[in-house]
N, C-alpha and C positions, 0 to 999 in steps of 0.2 A: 530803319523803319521795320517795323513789325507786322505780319501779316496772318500771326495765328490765333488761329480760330476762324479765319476768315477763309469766304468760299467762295472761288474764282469759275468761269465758265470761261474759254475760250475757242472762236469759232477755225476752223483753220488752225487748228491748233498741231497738227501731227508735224509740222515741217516748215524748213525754211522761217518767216519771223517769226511765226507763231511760238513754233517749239521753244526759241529762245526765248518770248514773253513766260511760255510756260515753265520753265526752267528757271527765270528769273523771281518768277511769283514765288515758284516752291522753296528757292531759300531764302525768301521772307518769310516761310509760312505756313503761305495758306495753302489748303485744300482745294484740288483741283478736277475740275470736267475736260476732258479735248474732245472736244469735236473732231470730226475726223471722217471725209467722203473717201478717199482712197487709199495707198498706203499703209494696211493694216499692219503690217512688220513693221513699221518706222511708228506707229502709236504705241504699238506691247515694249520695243525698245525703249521709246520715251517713258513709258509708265515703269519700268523698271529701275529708272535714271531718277524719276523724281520719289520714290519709293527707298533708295538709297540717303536721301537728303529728311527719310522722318516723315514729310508728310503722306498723305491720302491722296489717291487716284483714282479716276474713272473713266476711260476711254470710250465714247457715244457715237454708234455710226451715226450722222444724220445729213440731211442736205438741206441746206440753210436756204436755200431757196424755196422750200415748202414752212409756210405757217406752223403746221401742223408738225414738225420736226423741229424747229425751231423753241417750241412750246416744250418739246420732247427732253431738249438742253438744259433748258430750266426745270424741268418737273424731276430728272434726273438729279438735278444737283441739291434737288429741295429733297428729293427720296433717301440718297445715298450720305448726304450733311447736317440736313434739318434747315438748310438756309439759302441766299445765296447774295453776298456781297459786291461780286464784280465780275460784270459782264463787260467782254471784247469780243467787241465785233472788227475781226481780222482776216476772215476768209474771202478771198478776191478770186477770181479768174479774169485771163486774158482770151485776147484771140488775135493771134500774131497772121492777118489777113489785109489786103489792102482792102480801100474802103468801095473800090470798085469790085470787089468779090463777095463782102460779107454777106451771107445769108442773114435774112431773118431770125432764123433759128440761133443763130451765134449771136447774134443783137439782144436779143432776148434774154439767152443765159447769161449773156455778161453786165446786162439789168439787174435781172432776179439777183444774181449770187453778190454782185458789188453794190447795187443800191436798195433792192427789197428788201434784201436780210439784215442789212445794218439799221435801217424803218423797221420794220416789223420785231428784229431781236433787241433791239431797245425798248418797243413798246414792250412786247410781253418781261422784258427783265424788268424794267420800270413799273407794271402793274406790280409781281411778286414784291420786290422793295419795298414797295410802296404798303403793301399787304402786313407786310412783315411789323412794319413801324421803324424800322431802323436807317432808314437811308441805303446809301450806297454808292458805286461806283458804274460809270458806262462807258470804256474806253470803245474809240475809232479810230483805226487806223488804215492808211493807204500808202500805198506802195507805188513810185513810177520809172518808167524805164525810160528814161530821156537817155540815156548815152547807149540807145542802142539802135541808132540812124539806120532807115529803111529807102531805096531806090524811088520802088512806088508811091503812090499817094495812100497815107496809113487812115485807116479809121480812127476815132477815139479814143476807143478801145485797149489800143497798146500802150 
């Protein structure tokens, strides 16, 4: 399968699965966005990694739990490409709390960043696609940690 010319965004993209989707894409291909809230040393690595393999890189601070960031993904990969073919929404957070402690506050962020942005980074990828004429791709992916048994009584969450 063949992925060039084609222009991937991925959310979570600096580490752990992410990296590997991004690495995976690159030697099919395509052209690439990472997203990336933290670990700035592990995105410049990563861009260096898939910069070795031919294609295009672009590394986007942003925090996918803002619309307005999210939009930021896409308009990047529209600016730096001219397009954008495939969006993954792969950025998650946990909150390793029992469900007798969570705050609010951690309830919240693990909303926003696991289910708002995979909703809202669809929409706005789906608008541009759409825009474009050409179709496209919207991968989801989740991640779970069942083999990692907790005493307490755990929230959702983990």
């Amino acid at each position: 399968m063949s992925l060039k010319g084609k222009v991937a965004v991925v959310t979570g993209g600096n580490t752990g699965i992410g990296a590997a989707i991004v690495i995976g894409l690159a030697k099919q291909g395509a052209n690439i966005v990472i997203d990336y809230r933290s670990h700035p040393d592990a995105t410049e690595a990563l861009e260096k990694k898939v910069a070795t393999l031919g294609d295009q890189v672009l590394g986007v601070e942003a925090d996918v739990s803002s619309t307005k960031d999210l939009q930021l993904l896409v308009d990047s990969a529209v600016k730096k490409f001219g397009r954008l073919d495939i969006f993954v929404n792969n950025a998650g957070v946990e909150t390793r709390t029992s469900i007798l402690t969570t705050s609010e506050a951690q309830y919240v962020k693990v909303l926003d960043v696991n289910l708002k942005s995979a909703f809202f980074g669809t929409q706005i990828a789906a608008k541009q696609m759409i825009k474009q004429g050409g179709g496209g791709r919207i991968i989801n992916i989740t991640s779970v940690h069942e083999d990692w048994p907790e005493v307490d009584p755990e929230n959702w969450t983990d």
